[in-house]
MIDREN-385388 format. One record per residue (C-alpha): residue in one letter; residue number from 1; x, y, z. Coordinates in steps of 0.5 Angstrom, whole numbers. Layout:
BEGIN
 r   k     u     v     w
 a NUM     X     Y     Z
...
//
This chain:
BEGIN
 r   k     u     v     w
 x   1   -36  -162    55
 x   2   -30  -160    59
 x   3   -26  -165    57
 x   4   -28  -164    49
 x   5   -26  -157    50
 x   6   -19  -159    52
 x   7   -19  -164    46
 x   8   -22  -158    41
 x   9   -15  -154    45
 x  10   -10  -160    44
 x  11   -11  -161    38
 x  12   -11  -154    36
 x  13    -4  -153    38
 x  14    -1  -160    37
 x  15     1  -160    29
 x  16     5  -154    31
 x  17     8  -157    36
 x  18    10  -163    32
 x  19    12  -157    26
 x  20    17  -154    31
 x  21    20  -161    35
 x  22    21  -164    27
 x  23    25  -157    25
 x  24    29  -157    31
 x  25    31  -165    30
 x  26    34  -163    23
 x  27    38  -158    25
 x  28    40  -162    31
 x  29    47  -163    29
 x  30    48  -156    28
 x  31    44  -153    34
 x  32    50  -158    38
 x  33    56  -157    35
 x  34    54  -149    34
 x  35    56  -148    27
 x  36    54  -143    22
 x  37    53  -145    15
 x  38    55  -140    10
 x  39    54  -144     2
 x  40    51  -142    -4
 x  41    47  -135    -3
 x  42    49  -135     4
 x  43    54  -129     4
 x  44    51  -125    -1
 x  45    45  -124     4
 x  46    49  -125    10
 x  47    53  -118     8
 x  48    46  -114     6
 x  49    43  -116    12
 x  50    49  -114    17
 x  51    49  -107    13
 x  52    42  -107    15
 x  53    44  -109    22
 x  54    48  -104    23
 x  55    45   -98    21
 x  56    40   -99    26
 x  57    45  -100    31
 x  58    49   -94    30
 x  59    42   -90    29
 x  60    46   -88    22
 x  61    41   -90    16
 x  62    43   -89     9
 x  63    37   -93     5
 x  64    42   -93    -2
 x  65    49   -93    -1
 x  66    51   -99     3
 x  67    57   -98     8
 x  68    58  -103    13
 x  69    56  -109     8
 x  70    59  -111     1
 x  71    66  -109     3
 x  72    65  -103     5
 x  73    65  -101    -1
 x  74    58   -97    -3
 x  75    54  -102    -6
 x  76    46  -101    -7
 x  77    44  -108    -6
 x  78    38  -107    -1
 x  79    35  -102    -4
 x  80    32  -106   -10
 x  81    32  -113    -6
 x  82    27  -113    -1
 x  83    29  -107     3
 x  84    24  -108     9
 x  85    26  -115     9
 x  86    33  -113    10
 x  87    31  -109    16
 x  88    27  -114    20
 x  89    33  -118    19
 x  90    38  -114    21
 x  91    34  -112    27
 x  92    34  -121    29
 x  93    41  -121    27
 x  94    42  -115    33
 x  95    37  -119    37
 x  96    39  -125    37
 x  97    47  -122    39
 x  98    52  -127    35
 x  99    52  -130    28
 x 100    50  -137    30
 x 101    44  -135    34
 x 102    41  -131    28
 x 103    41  -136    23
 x 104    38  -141    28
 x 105    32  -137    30
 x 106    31  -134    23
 x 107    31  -141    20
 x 108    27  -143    25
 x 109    21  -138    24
 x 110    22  -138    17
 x 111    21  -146    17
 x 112    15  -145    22
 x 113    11  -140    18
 x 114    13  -145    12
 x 115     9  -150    15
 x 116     4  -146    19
 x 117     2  -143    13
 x 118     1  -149     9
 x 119    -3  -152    15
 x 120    -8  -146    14
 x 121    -9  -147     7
 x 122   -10  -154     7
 x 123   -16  -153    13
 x 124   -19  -149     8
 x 125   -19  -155     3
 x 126   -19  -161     7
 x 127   -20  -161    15
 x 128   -17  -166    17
 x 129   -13  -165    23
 x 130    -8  -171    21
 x 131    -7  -171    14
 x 132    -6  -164    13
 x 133    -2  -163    19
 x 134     2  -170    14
 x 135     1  -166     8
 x 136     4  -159    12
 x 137    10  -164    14
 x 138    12  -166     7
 x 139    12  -159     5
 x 140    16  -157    10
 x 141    21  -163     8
 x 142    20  -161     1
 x 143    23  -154     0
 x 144    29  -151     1
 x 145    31  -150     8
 x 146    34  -142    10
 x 147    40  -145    14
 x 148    42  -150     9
 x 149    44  -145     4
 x 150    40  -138     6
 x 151    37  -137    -1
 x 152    32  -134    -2
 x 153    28  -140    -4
 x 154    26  -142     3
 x 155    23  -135     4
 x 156    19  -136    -3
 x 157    17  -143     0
 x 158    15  -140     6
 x 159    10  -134     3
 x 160     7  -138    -2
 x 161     2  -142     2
 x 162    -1  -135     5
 x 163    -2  -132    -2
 x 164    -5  -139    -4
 x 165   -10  -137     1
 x 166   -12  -131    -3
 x 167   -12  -136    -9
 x 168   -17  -142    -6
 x 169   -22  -136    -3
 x 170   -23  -133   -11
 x 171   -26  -140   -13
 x 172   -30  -141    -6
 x 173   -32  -135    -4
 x 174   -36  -133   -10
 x 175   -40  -127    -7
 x 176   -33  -123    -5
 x 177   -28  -128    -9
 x 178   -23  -122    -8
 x 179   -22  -118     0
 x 180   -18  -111    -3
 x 181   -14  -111     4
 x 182   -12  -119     4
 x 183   -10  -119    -4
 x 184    -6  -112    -3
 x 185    -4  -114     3
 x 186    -1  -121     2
 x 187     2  -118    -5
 x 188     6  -112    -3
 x 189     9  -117     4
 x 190    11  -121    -1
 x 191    14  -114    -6
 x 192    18  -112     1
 x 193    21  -118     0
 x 194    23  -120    -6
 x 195    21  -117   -14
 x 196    22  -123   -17
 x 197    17  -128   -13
 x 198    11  -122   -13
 x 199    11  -123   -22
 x 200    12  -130   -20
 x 201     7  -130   -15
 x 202     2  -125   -20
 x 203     2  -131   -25
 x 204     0  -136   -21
 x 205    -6  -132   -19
 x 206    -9  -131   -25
 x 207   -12  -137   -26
 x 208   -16  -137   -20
 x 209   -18  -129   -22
 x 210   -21  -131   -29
 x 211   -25  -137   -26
 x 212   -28  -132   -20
 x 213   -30  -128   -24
 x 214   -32  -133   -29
 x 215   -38  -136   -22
 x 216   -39  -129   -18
 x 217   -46  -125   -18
 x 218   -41  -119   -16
 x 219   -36  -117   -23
 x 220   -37  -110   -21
 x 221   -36  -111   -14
 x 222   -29  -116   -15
 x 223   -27  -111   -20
 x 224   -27  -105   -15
 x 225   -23  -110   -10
 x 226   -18  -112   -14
 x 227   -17  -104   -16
 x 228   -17  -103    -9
 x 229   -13  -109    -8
 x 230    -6  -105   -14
 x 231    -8   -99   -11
 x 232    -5  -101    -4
 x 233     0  -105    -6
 x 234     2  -100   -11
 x 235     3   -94    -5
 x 236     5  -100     0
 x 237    11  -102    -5
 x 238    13   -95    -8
 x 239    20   -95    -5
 x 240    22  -102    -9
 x 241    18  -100   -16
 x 242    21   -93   -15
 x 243    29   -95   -15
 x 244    27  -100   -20
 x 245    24   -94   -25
 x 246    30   -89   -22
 x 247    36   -94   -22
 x 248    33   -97   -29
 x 249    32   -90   -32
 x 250    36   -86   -29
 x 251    43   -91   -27
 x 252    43   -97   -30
 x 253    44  -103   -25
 x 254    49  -109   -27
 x 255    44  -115   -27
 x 256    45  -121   -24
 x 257    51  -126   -26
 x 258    49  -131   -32
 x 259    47  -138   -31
 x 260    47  -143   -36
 x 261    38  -145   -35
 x 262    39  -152   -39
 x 263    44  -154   -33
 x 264    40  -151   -27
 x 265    33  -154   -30
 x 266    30  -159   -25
 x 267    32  -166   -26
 x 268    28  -173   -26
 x 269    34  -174   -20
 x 270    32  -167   -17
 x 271    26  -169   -13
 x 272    24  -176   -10
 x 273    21  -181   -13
 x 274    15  -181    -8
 x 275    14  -173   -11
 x 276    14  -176   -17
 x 277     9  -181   -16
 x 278     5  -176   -13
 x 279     4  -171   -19
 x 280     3  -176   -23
 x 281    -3  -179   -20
 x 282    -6  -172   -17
 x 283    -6  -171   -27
 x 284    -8  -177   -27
 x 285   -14  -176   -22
 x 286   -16  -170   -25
 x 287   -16  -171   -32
 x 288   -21  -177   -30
 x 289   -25  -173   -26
 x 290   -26  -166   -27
 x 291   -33  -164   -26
 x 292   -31  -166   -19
 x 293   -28  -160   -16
 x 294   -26  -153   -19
 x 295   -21  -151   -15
 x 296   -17  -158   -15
 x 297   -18  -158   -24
 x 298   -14  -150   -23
 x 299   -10  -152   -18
 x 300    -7  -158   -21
 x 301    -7  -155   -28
 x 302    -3  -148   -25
 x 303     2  -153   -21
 x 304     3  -158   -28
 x 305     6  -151   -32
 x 306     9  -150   -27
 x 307    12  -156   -26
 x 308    14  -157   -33
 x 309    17  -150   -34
 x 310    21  -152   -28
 x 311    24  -158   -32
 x 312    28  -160   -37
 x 313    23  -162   -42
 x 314    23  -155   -43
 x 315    29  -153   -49
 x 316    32  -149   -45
 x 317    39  -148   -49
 x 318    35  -146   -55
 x 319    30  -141   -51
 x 320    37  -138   -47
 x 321    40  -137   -54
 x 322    34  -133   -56
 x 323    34  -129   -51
 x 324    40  -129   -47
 x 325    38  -124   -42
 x 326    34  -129   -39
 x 327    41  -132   -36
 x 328    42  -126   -32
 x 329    34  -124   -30
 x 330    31  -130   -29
 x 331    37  -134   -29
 x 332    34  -141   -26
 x 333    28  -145   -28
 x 334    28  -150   -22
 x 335    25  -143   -18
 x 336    18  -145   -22
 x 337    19  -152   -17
 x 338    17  -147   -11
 x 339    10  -146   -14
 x 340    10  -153   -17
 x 341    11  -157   -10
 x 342     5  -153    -6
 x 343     0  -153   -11
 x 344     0  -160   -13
 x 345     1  -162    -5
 x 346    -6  -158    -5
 x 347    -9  -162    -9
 x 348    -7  -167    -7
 x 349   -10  -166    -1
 x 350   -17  -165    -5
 x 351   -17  -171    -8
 x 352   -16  -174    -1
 x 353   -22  -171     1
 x 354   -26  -173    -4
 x 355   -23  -181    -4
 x 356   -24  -181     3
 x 357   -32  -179     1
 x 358   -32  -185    -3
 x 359   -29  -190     1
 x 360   -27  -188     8
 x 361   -21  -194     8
 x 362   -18  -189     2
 x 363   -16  -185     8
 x 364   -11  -190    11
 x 365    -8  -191     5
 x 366    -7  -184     3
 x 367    -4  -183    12
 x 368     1  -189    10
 x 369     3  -186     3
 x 370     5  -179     6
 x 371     8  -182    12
 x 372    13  -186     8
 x 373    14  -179     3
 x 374    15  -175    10
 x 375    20  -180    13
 x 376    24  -180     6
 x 377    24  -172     6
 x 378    26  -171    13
 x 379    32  -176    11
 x 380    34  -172     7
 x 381    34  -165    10
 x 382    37  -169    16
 x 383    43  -172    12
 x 384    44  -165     9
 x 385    45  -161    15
 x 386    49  -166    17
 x 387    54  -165    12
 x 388    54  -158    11
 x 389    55  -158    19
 x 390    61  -164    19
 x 391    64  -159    13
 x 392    64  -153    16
 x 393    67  -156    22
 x 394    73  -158    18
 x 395    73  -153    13
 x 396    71  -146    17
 x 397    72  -146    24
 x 398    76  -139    25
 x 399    70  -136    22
 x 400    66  -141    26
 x 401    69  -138    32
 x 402    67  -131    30
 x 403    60  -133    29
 x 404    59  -136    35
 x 405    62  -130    39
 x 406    59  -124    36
 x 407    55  -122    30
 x 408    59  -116    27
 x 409    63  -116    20
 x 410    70  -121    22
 x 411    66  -127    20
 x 412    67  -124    13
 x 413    74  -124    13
 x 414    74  -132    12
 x 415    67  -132     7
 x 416    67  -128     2
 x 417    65  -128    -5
 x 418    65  -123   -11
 x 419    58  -123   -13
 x 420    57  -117   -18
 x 421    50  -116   -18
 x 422    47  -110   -18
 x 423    54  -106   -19
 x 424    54  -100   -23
 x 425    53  -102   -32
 x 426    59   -97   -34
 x 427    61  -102   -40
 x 428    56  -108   -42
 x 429    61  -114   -40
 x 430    59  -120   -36
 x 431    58  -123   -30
 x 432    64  -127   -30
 x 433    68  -122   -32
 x 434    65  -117   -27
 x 435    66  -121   -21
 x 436    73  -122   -22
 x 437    75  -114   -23
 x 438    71  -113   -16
 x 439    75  -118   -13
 x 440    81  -115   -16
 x 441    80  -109   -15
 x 442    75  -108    -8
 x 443    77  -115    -4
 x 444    83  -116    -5
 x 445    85  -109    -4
 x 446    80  -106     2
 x 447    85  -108     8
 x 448    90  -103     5
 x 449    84   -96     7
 x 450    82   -94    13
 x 451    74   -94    13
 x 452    70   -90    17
 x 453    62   -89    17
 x 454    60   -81    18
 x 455    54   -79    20
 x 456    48   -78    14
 x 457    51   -85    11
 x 458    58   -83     9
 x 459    63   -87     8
 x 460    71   -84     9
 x 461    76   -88     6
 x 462    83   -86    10
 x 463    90   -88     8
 x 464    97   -87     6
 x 465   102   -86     0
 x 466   109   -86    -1
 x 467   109   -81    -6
 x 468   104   -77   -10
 x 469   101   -82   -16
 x 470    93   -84   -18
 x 471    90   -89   -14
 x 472    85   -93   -14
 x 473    79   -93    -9
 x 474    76  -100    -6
 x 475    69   -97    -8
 x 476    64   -97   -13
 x 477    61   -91   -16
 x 478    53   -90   -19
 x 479    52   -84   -23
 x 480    49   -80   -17
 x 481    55   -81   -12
 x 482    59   -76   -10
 x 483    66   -76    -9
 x 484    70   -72    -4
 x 485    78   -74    -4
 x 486    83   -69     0
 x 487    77   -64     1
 x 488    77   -62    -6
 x 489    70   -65   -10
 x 490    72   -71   -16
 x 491    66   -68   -21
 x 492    68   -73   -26
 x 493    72   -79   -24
 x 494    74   -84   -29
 x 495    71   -89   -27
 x 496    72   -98   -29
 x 497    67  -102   -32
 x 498    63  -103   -26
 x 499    64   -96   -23
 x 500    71   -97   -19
 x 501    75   -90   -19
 x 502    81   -88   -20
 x 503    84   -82   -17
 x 504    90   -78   -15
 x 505    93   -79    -9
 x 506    97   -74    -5
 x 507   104   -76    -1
 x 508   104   -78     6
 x 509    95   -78     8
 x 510    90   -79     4
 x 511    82   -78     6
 x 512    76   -79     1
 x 513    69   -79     3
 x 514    63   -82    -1
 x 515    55   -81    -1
 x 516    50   -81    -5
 x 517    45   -76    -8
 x 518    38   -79    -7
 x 519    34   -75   -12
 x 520    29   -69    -9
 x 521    23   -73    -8
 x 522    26   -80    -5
 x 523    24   -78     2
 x 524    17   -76     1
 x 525    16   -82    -2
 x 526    18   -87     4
 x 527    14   -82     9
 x 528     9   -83     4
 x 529    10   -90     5
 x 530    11   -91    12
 x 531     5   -88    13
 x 532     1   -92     8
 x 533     3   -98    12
 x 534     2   -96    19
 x 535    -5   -94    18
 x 536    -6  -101    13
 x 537    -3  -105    20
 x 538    -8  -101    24
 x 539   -14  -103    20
 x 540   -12  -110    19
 x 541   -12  -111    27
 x 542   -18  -107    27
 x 543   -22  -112    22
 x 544   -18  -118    27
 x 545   -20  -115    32
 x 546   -27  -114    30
 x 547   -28  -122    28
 x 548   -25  -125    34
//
């Protein structure tokens, strides 16, 4: 008995441990050479994490007006882009005490949890300790990594098993397919770290809803916990959707740059073959038995549109020339590829379960599949990683020292990219173009001020002028900012296409100091918020607690 007890607890934790030792292999080369990968969206989210880091460490919050990230120019980024996110990051970033150990504890948890939540899920379809803790590994090895380019990808990859948790319970549990505090819970985590993934997420959801409330005895009951469930996540999530309403109302917000769709759909030669190979089968398999299993029926339809949305087979060029504004709001159609890889390894593992029913040699030959498809990803997330350190060594190594010695703002000295989204929308101009006037006016010129952080989230601007003339600010401006320049106040700068000011200028020192003016009911609202999560935290543990 005793022994059987330490069996049960070994291979309990075991899959987590061989979660942990596979991430730690692919980012072996970096952990040994100590470098800090900064591509793609790395910056961009680097800087807002940074302006978080400080607020927190200076105990000088301003919510919407960014004064230590994006230049230090008076960006509102974090205010509509996950902003509880920010903060948790920013708090890492102050633990971890330099650049490099941030970005290995962070790509570290958020791959853990990716593969721990995956793990969940499958036990809740298969329960086989080896071919789900496979079918984890594969996910892990299939999605993108937050060291390897800091998008937010992998932060939607980690996510998206603990929301199909939700999902699997609406098609099992048929006598209370929806818990109001799990569906609101989950969603409004999911809201606090990035919009777009919760519309998307929504969508994925539907399916599962209609059929649960298809099979359930309870309609009424599941209609009431999912009004429950918008009600909490509407209260929960009322500091994003109110700066979305007020920004999108009241100070209309640049979207982010343009994208050509055809170009950043997924390609046949984007995924491995053995992906491939799998989806194809987990159709096929489906379409041939689909009084079977329900869940694997919605499960692999939902990940099939998905799947194909995501692609080229899609036409892509008509649909961005019908609605351009798609360029600039959805922008990439492989993020669909992040819904699409979890469902049909989903399935996949269902159709496992009911193969290994049948014939229990089946099992084996599925084990050697997945290995072959988890040696093939870890491959390639290995050679990844290896040459995005071998480059940064060749290619960033002042900044390389600045990240491994501190985590302050210098490492932005060497890496910086003129991203324009949510700039202010004075001029309807594009992406492009609004990139290169932030780079010409805000780059390029913000060594030439002294800026310093005042208490209430201010921003003071010093400098010095040979002569009196106009100048302009290394800032941005928003309708609700305030401007102060020699002690005098600027009520109606003139301001270019993405809210820069330009201002006279005294000979000899010049000062001015930018806030902005949150509206009257802003504060109410977070502390309508903050409460609303500390109580839900509270009932949370104590439902935990309860079922232990």
């Amino acid at each position: 008995m005793e022994n059987k007890r330490n069996y049960q607890k070994l291979a309990y934790w075991v899959p987590y441990l061989v979660f942990a030792l596979v991430i730690i292999l692919v980012m072996n080369s970096q952990l040994r050479h100590h470098i800090t990968i900064i591509v793609g969206d790395g910056y961009f989210h680097f800087t807002r994490i940074y302006d978080a880091a400080q607020q927190i460490r200076t105990h000088n919050f301003s919510y919407f007006q960014m004064n230590w990230g994006f230049d230090q120019s008076g960006r509102m980024v974090n205010a509509v882009y996950g902003p509880m996110f920010a903060y948790l990051m920013g708090f890492l970033l102050l633990l971890s005490g330099s650049w490099f150990k941030f970005q290995i504890l962070t790509g570290f948890l958020i791959s853990f949890a990716a593969a721990a939540g995956m793990y969940q899920l499958m036990k809740k379809v298969n329960n086989n300790l080896f071919v789900d803790t496979l079918v984890s590994l594969v996910y892990l090895c299939q999605i993108s990594w937050w060291n390897q380019g800091a998008t937010f990808g992998s932060i939607s990859a980690m996510m998206l098993p603990y929301v199909l948790l939700v999902a699997v319970r609406m098609i099992q549990n048929w006598q209370k397919p929806i818990s109001w505090l799990q569906l609101g819970l989950t969603m409004s985590i999911v809201a606090q770290i990035h919009l777009m993934s919760t519309l998307l997420f929504t969508i994925m959801l539907i399916p599962f809803a209609i059929a649960g409330f298809c099979h359930t005895d309870n309609k009424k009951a599941m209609i009431y916990n999912f009004l429950g469930a918008v009600g909490i996540t509407l209260v929960l999530t009322a500091n994003v959707w109110g700066a979305l309403i007020y920004f999108h109302l009241h100070d209309v917000m640049a979207n982010p740059i343009e994208t050509n769709m055809a170009i950043s759909a997924v390609g046949w030669a984007n995924m491995s073959e053995l992906f491939w190979g799998l989806a194809i089968f987990q159709i096929i398999y489906v379409l041939f038995h689909l009084r079977e299993s329900l869940l694997n029926n919605i499960v692999t339809l939902t990940g099939t549109i998905f799947l194909v949305i995501s692609t080229n087979l899609m036409p892509w060029n008509a649909i961005q020339t019908a609605y351009p504004v798609l360029r600039s709001t959805f922008q990439v159609p492989r993020r669909l590829m992040i819904e699409a890889i979890p469902l049909l390894l989903l399935g996949a593992g269902i159709t496992i379960k009911f193969m290994v029913q049948r014939d229990h040699n089946d099992v084996g030959t599925w084990c050697a599949f997945l290995i072959v498809m988890l040696l093939v990803g870890f491959n390639s997330k290995l050679t990844v990683n290896n040459f995005y350190t071998n480059t940064s060594i060749q290619s960033t190594m002042p900044m390389q020292y600045e990240a491994r010695a501190n985590n302050n703002g210098k490492i932005f000295y060497y890496r910086n990219v003129p991203a324009p989204d949510y700039l202010p929308q004075v001029k309807n101009i594009s992406g492009t173009k609004k990139a290169a006037l932030y780079e010409q006016d805000v780059i390029k010129r913000q060594y030439q001020f002294e800026h310093l952080v005042l208490p209430g989230g201010r921003l003071e601007l010093k400098w010095f002028s040979p002569k009196i003339s106009k100048v302009k600010l290394p800032i941005v401006m928003y309708r609700d900012s305030h401007l102060i320049v020699n002690n005098h106040v600027v009520k109606h700068p003139n301001r270019n296409e993405i809210g820069v000011p330009t201002v006279n200028q005294v000979k000899g020192k010049n000062k001015a100091i930018l806030s902005f003016q949150a509206p009257n009911w802003w504060q109410p609202l977070l502390w309508i918020v903050s409460l609303s999560w500390l109580l839900i935290i509270c009932l949370a543990l104590y439902n935990r607690l309860r079922h232990c």
